[in-house]
N, C-alpha and C positions, 0 to 999 in steps of 0.2 A: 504494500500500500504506500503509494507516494505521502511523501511532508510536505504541509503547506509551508511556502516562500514568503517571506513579508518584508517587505525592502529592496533594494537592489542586491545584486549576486555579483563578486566581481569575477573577473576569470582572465586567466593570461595566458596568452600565445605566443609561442617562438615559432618562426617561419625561416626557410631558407633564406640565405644572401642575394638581395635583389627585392625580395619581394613584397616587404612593408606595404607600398603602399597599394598595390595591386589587392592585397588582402585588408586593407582600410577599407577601401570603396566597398567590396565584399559584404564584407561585415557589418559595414555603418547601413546594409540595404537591408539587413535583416531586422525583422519587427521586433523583435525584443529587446534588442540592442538600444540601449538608450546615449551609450558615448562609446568610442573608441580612438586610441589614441597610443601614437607613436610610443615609446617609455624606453630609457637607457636600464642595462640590467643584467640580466638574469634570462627575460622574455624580451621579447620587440614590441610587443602592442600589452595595452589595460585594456576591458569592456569591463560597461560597468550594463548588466543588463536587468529586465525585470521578467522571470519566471514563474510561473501560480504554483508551481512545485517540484518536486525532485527530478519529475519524470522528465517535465519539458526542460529542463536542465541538461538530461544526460543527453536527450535527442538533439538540443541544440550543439553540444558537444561531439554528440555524434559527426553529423554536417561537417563542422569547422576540423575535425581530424579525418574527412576523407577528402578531405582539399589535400593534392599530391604534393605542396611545401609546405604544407604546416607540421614542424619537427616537433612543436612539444605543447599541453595541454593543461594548465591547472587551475581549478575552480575554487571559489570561496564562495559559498552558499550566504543565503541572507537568512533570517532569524527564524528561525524551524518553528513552532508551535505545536507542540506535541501533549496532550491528555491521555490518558489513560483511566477508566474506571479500574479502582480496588477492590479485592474482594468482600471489601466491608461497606461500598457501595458508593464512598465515596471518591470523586473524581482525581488524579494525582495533573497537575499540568508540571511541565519543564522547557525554556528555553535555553536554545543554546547559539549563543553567538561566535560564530569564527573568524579572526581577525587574520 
């Protein structure tokens, strides 16, 4: 069962030499994408996106790693909202923020 998303999700891409901005445009076309941008690092590009839950996370993840230069992939999810009922009937909630 997917987690609800609430906030923006960041995620970061490393692409092959050359191809920044070819994978800007890319990227900045996709709907969930609400910024993407150049970054010195680690990765080449930030997105900062907005996802309704895990799922459409990994699918948009999916997408951007079968792009044939994109070398490497890391997500930072936005604030999960997660409940669970107890066996004594009452409800447990837990947030978890990843920075």
């Amino acid at each position: 069962m997917p987690n609800e998303l609430v906030g923006r999700s960041v995620i970061f891409v490393k692409v092959a030499p050359g191809y920044v901005e070819r994978t800007l445009t890319t990227l900045r076309a996709k709907p969930n994408v609400a910024k993407a941008e150049a970054v010195f690092g680690r990765h080449d590009i930030a997105i900062a996106g907005g996802f309704r839950d895990t799922d459409e996370l990994r699918k948009f993840q999916s997408e951007v790693q079968l792009m044939d230069h994109v070398r490497g992939f890391r997500s930072y999810p936005a604030l999960q909202n997660w409940t669970q009922k107890g066996t004594d009937g009452h409800a447990s909630n837990a947030y978890l923020l990843i920075r």
